[in-house]
N, C-alpha and C positions, 0 to 999 in steps of 0.2 A: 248203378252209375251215379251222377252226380242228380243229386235233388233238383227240377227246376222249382223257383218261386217267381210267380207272376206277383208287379209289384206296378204296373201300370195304371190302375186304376186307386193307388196309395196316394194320396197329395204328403204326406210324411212320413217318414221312415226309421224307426231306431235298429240299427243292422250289428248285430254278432259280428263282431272282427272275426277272431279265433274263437279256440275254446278257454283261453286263458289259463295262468298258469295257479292251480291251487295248493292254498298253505297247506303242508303234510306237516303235522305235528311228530308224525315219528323219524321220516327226512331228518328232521329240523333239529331233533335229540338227537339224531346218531350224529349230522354234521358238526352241532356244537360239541360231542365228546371226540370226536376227532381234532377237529380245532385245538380244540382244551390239550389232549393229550401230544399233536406237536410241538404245543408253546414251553408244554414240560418236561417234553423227551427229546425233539429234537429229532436226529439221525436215526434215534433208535426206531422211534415213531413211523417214521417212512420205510423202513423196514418192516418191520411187523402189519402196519398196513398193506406195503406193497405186496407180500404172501397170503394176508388172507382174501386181498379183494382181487387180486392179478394173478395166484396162484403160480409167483416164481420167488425164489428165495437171491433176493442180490446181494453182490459181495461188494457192488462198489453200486452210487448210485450218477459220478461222472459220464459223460460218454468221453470219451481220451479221441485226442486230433485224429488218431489213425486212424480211429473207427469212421470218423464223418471225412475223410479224404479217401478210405476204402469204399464207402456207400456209394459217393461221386466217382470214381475210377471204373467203377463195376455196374453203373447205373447204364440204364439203354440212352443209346444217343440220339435218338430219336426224341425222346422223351426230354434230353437234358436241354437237345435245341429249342423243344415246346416253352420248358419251363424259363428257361433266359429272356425268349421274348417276350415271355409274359413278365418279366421282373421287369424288361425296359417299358413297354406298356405301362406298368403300374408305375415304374417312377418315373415315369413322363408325366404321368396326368399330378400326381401329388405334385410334382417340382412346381404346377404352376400355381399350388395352393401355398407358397412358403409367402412368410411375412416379413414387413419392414419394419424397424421403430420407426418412430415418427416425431418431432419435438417441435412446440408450439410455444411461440414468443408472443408474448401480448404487451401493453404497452407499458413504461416505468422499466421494462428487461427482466420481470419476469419469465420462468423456462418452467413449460411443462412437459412432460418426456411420458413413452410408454414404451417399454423394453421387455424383448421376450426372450425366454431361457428355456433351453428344452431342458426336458425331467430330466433326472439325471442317471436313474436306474429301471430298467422294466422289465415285466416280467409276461411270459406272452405262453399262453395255454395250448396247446395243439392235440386234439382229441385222437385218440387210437382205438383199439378194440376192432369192432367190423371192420372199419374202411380207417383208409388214410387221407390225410388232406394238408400235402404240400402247397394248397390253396393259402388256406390257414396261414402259412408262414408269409409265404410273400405276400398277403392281406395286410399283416399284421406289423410284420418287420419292415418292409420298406417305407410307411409314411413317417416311422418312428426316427427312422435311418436320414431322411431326408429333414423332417427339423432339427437332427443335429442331434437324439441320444447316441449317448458312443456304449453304454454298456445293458445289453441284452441278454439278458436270461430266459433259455426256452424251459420247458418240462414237458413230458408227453408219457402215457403210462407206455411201459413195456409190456410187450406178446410174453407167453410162456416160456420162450425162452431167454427171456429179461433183456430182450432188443428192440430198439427205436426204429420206426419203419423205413424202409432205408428211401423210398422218394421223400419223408420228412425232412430226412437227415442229408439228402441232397438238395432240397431245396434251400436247407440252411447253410449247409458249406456253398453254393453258388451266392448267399449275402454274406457271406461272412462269419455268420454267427459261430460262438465258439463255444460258449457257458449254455452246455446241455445236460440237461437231468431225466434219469429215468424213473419217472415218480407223476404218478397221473389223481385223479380222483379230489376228492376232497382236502385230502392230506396234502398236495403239492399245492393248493389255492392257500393253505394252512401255512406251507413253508414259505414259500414266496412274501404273507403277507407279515409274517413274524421273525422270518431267518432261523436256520437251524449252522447247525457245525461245517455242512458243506453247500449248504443254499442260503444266503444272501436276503436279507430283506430287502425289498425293493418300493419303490415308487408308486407304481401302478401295476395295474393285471388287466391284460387283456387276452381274448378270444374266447370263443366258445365250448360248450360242455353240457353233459346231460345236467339233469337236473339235482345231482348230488353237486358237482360243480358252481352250477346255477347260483343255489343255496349256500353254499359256502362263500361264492364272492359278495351275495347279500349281507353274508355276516360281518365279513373284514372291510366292508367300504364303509369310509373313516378313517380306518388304521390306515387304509392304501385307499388310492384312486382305481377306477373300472371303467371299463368302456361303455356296458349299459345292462338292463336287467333281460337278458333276452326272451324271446318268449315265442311258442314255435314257428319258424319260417312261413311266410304268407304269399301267396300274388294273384294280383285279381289283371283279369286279362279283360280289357273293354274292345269289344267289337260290333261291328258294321258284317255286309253282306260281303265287304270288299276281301277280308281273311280268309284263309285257309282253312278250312275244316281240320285240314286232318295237322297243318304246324299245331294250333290253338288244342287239339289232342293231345298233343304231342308236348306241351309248355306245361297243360294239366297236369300231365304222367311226371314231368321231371321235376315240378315242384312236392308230387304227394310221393316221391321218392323219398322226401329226406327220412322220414320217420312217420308214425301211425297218426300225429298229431301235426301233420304239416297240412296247410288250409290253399285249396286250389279253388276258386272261384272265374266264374263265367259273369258279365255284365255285357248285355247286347239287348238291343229293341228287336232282333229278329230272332222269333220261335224256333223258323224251321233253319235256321243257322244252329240252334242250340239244338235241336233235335240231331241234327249233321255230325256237331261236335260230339254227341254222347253217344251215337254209333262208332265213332274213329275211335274216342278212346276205348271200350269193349271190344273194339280189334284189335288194340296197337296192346291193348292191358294182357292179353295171351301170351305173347309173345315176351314178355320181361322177367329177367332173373329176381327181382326182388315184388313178384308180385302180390305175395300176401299184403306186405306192407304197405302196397298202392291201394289195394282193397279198399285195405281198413282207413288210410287217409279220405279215400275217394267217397266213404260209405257214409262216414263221420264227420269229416269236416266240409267235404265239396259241395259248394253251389251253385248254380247258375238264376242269376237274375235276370227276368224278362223285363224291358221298360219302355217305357211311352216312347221315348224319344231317345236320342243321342244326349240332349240336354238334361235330359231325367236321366239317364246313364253316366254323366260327368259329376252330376248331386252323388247320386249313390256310392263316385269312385272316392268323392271326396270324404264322405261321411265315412264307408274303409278305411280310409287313411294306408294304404298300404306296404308294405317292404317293398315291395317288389310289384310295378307298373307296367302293364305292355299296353301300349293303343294301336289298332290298328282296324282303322278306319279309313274313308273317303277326305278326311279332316283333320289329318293328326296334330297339324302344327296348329289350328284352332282349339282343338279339346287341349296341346299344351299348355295353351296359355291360360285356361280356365281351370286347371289342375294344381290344389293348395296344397294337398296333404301327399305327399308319396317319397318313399326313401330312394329307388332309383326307377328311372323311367325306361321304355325302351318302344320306339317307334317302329311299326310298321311290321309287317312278314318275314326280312331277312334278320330281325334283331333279338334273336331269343335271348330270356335270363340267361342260359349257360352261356355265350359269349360274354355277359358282365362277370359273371362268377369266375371264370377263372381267366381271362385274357383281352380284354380292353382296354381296364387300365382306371376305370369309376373303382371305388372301393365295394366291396359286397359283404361287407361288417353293416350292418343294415338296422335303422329301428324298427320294432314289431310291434304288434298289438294296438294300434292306433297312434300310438307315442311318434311317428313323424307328422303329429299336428304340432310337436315343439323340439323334434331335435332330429340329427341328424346323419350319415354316414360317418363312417369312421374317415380322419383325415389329417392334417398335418395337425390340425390344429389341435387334437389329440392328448398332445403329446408336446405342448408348450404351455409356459406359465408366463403368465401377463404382469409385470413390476410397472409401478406409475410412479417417474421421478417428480420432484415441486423443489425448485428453487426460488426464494421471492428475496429481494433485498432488503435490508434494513428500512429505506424509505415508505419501498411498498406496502411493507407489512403493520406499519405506522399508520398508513394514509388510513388502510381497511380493519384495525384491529378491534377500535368502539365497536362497528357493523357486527364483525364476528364475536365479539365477546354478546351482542346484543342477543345476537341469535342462540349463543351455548345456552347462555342463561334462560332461554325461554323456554329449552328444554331440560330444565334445573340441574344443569350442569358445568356448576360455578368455579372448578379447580380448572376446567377450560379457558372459560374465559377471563382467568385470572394470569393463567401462561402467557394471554394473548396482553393484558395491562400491564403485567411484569416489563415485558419487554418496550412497550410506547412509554413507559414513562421513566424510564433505567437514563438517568444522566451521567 
């Protein structure tokens, strides 16, 4: 089960986020001759990729409107009702992240202005293979939707039988999305960011991907913009005596879910609350269809920190930095306000991760690996480009020209400040 570390008697701590993500030299050759070999084939390229890494031979790499109006027609309605709400959720909480220009008059009529423009074209990755994750879309696609991109390009590799999963492909026909490719891996991070004959170069890429993915969007940022470098999902759960043994098991189990490399951590000053927890989850861990893989998470990456205090327990949350934040204590809204670093937070017994991940309406595009000490959820703001207007009038720019030409020049940059004398002295 999970390693406890007593760390109470430590006055300092340097703490392992994850296990991080390391440079693979042979990755990193095979992504760049993929790369290489899109930018020079093209259509052909994602072809012949797609048969040898997906093992289906496609004859178009379009999905056609029928296919994503049949997906939705034939999908459970059950499931369609889940997924709507969760679309109005998600674009409730972004709508209240949209922005305004702003224009700023100072004296002599001077006009300073800051105008935003969403991208214009994106490109949004949705991972396939084991599982599916109509998550992904509406993560991805509605804050996009909501600053006002009008054109979205998805990709998502196809099953063996060269089909896109069909809740992906409803989750997208309920936004709209129209421009779907069947072309997953490296090679679609490749087309997206170069344009082939039927894929589009675009703007930006976002969502997530293993680590052939990963690597590949390291390579093209630059060429295009990215949402971030991910790095495996995390969440450090800080508790008191006041939690539930067996939820805070249970939070464990569905974060060391995602894969071998996903980091479930324990932070509480009560031992025999962490001995509680490491019983529940050894029962609740029998019982799961993907138990190998919880295993290896739980074996690997999971910890449980013992500490002096609740207050040595807010240090240690902070020094994590983590994705993904539960508190649930006697105190929550106190340890909030003392909590610098964390991608989303979630208070209390009835607030698990999985309610943010797929239906509350907080984004769950998340920084990892310590990286929310400077940035942050996915969000409108995304997926907009910031323009800074400057109008000054003749006068103005008279009154200040000496000053700024003084300034260019001091930074021996005398063609500036010559623009600036051309003009004060033009009779």
């Amino acid at each position: 089960m999970l390693k406890i570390i007593d760390l109470r008697k430590r006055k300092s701590f340097a703490l392992r986020s994850t296990s991080g993500q390391k440079n693979n030299t042979a990755i990193e050759n095979a992504v760049r001759a993929i790369i290489r070999s899109v930018q020079t084939k093209g259509d052909t390229a994602l072809f012949l990729h797609t048969k040898k890494f997906d093992g289906v031979t496609l004859k178009s790499l379009t999905v056609p409107q029928n296919e994503i109006r049949d997906a939705f027609k034939n999908a459970d309605k059950k499931f369609v009702t889940v997924l709507k709400q969760a679309a109005v959720n998600i674009r409730r909480f972004h709508q209240q992240q949209a922005r305004k220009p702003f224009t700023l008059r100072v004296n002599g009529g001077s006009e300073l202005r800051q105008l935003f423009r969403p991208i214009e074209r994106l490109g949004v990755y949705v991972p396939g293979g084991k599982a599916a994750y109509p998550s992904t879309v509406l993560m991805n696609v509605i804050p996009a939707q909501v600053a006002g991109v009008k054109e979205i390009h998805l990709v998502s590799p196809p099953d063996k039988n060269g089909n896109i999963n069909r809740d992906v492909l409803t989750a997208a026909g309920i936004l709209g999305v129209k421009n779907i490719y069947r072309v997953g891996g490296a090679q679609a991070i490749a087309a997206l960011a170069y344009g082939t004959e039927t894929i589009p170069a675009v703007d930006k890429i976002v969502g997530p991907g293993n680590i052939f993915v990963a690597t590949a969007k390291r390579m093209v940022y630059g060429k295009v913009g990215i949402d971030s470098f991910a790095g495996p999902s995390e969440v450090v759960i800080l508790a008191d005596n006041s939690a539930d043994p067996t939820f805070v098991a249970a939070d464990l189990l569905a974060q060391a879910e995602h894969d071998e490399r996903a980091v479930p951590i324990l932070v509480t000053p009560s031992r025999s609350l962490a001995i509680k927890i490491n019983s529940e989850v050894r029962r609740l861990l029998e019982k799961q269809p993907r138990k190998n893989i919880l295993a290896l998470s739980l074996k690997n990456e999971g910890r449980m920190y013992i500490v002096a205090s609740l207050q040595q327990g807010i240090s240690v949350t902070n020094e994590l930095a983590p994705e993904h934040l539960e508190i649930i204590t006697t105190k929550n809204e106190f340890v909030l306000k003392q909590v610098r670093h964390a991608g989303s937070i979630f208070l209390g017994n009835y607030s698990p991760v999985a309610i943010g991940d797929y239906f509350a309406g907080p984004n769950h595009v998340l920084p990892t690996e310590r990286t929310a000490r400077f940035s942050s959820p996915l969000s409108v703001d995304d997926f907009l480009k910031k323009s800074s207007v400057i109008r000054y009038s003749q006068k103005q720019m008279e009154e200040v020209a000496d000053d700024v030409a003084l300034f260019a020049e001091r930074e021996g940059l005398h063609a500036h400040a010559l623009s600036l004398r051309l003009r004060k002295n033009k009779k």
